[in-house]
N, C-alpha and C positions, 0 to 999 in steps of 0.2 A: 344794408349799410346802417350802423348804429348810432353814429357820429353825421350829423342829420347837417352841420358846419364844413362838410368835406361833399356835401351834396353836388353833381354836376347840373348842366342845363339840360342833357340829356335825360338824365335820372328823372327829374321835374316834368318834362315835357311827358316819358314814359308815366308817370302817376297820374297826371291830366286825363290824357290818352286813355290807361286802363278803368278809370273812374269816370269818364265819361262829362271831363269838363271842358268844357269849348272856352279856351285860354287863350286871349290875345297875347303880342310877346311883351306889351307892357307890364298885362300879370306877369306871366312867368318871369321877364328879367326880375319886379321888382320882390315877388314871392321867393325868387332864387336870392337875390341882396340879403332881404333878411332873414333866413336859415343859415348862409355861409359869414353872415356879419352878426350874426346872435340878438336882432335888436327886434322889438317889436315893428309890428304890420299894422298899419291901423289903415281902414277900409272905408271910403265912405262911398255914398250914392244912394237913389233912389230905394226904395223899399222893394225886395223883389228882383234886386240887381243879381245877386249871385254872393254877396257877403258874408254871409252864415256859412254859404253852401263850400265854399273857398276854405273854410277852418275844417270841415268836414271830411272836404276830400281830404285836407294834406292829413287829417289823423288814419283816415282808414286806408292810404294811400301808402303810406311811409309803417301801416299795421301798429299803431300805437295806439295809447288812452286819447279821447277825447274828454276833456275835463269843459263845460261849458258854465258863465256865470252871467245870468241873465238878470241886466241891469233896469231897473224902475226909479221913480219916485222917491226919495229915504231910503234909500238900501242903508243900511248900517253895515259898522265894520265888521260885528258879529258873525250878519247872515255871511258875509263875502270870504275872512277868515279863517275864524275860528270860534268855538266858545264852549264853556264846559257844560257836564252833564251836572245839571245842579241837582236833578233829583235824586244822581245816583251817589252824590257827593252829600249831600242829607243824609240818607241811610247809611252809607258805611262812616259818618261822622259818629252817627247814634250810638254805633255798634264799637265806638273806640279805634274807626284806624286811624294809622300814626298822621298822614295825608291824603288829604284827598286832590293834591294837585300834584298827581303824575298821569302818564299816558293816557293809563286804561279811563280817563276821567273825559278827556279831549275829545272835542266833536270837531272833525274837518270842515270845514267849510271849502269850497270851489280853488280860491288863491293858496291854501295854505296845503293841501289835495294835491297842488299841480305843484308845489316845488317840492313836495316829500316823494314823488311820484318814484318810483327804485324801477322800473322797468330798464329793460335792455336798449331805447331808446328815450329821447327827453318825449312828455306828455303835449301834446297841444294844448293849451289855455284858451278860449274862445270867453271874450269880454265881448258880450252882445248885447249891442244898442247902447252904450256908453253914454251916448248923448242924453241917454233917459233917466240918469244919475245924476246926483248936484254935485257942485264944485267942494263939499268935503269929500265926497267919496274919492273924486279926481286926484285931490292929492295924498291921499291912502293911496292911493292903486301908485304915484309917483314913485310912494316909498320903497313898494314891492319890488317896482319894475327898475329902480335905479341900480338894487344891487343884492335883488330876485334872494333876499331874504326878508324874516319878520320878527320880531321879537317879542316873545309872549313871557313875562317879566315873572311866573311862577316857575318854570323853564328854562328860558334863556332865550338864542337866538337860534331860528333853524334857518341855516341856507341850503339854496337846493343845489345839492351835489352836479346835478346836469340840468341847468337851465330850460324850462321849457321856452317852447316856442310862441307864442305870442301873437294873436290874432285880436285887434279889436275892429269892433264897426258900428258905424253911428248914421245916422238917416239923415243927419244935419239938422235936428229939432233946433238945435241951439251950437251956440260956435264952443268948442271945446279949448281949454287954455294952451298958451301959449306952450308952455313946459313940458305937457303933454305931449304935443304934438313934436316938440325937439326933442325926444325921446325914441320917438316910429319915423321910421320908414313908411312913408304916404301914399296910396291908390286909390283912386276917384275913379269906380266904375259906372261908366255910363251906360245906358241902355244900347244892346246891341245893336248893330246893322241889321235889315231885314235877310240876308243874306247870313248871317252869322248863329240870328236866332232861327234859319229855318235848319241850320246846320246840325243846333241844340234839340230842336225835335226830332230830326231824324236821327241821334243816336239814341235820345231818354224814352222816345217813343215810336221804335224802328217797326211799328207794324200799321202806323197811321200811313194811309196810302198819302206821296209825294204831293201828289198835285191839293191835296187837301191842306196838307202840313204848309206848302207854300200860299193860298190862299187867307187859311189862319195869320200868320206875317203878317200877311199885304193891309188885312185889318185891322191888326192891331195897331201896326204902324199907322196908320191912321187914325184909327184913335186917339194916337198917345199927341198926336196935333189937334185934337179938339180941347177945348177949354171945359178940363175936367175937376174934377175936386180931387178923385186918385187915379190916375194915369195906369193903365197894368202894367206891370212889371212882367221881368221872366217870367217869376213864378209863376203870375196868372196865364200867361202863354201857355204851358207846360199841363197847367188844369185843364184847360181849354180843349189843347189837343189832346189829353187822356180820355176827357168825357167824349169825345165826338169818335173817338177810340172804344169805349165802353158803350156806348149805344149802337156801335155801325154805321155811322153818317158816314157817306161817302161823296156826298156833294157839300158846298158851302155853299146854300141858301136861304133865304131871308127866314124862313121858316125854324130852321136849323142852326141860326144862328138867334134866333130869337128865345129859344125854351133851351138853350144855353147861356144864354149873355151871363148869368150870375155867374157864371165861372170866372170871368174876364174883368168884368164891372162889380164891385164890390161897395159900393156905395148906392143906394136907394134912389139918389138925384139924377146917378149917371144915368142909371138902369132906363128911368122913367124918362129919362131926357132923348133916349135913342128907342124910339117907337114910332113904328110905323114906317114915314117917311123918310124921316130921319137915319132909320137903321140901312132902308133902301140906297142912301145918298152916300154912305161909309163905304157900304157894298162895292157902292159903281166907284166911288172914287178910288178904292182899293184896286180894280178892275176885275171885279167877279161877278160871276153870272146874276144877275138880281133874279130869276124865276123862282115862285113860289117853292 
């Protein structure tokens, strides 16, 4: 299917399924809204939620470009658009030609990439971390997304013949404006059920024996109620059970969870704050075997 606006919920559900992403029906309804409504997705939730991973599936899922532009501090409009080759436009200046501001001169940048994008389907755009951008860049990105062209004033305007699709996500550093957000289509993924994430290890990591993969869970989830500075997310789940994967553990033991914890705990406080006793009391409150 080329025409990504004519998408079914079956289609959606089948690209989840063949990519191996454990989709509540809030994603998918609201992932299917905005493909068949043409509007941006904008993603938020914990770090490690599955936000990234979401722009991902739908590019390799649907076989098209993933176009990603990863947002900081000052991003300028440059890095995110566009900008010329100055060096290359010095030399052929030297050399007499007539201009140097046509194509072969033009550096793509990420936004400007995803709406030239000529494939047989539109490109996914993946704006990650948004929140880590200031409020000029914000309304740059308004401009784009209002009417998914840009105007580069040596040139003219280019709009993208077929819209990409539109994926942003933001970890909540800071609240993003208003305007912004009446632009997307909105989904706050929260941290799964214990039940949902042990769902996600056994298909991304179908060789970790069951009764392991559900003990991994039982822990985390309890961690993620302790008064932590980073809480693990999926993704540290998913490390977790590949290392204990990659070594052979076949019990969850204090032992075994202890010369892995950095999989899981990625902050030094947390680390150091779950020893000993401590690690033994997650253990049991999780309901796993505490023997060494």
């Amino acid at each position: 299917m080329d025409d990504l606006s004519e998408v079914s919920e079956a289609d959606l559900r089948s690209v989840f399924e063949r990519e191996q992403y454990v989709a509540g029906d809030d994603v998918v309804t609201t992932t299917l809204l905005a493909l068949r409504l043409g509007k941006p997705l904008l993603v938020e939730g914990e770090p490690g939620a599955g936000k990234t991973e979401l722009a991902k599936v739908l590019a390799s899922g649907f076989d098209t470009e993933l176009v990603r532009l990863q947002c900081y501090e000052g991003l300028a409009a440059e890095e995110a658009l566009y900008e010329w080759n100055y060096t290359k436009q010095l030399l052929d200046a030297q050399t007499g030609a007539d201009s140097v501001f046509e194509e072969e001169y033009l550096l793509e940048r990420p936004l400007l990439r995803a709406l030239r994008h000529d494939g047989d389907r539109p490109a996914v755009l993946l704006v990650d971390e948004v929140d880590r951008a200031d409020e000029a860049f914000e309304a740059l990105l308004l401009e784009v997304l209002s009417d998914f062209q840009v105007s580069i004033p040596e040139l003219g305007t280019v709009r993208a013949e077929t819209p990409p699709v539109v994926v942003l996500t933001s970890n909540r550093t800071r609240e993003l404006s208003d305007a912004l957000k009446r632009r997307c289509l909105y989904l706050n993924l929260e941290p799964p059920s214990m039940e949902r994430e042990r769902e996600i290890l056994e298909r991304k990591v179908p060789e970790l024996d069951p009764a392991v993969a559900a003990d991994l869970c039982g822990v985390v989830a309890e961690l993620r109620d302790r008064p932590l500075r980073k809480p693990p997310g999926v993704a540290e789940t998913l490390e977790w059970a590949e290392a204990f994967s990659v070594l052979g553990r076949d019990t969850v033991t204090v032992a075994s969870v202890r010369e892995t914890l950095s999989c899981v705990l990625k902050d030094a406080d947390d680390v150091e704050r779950f020893d000993g006793d401590a690690l033994r009391d997650v253990l049991a409150a999780a309901g796993v075997d505490t023997g060494a």
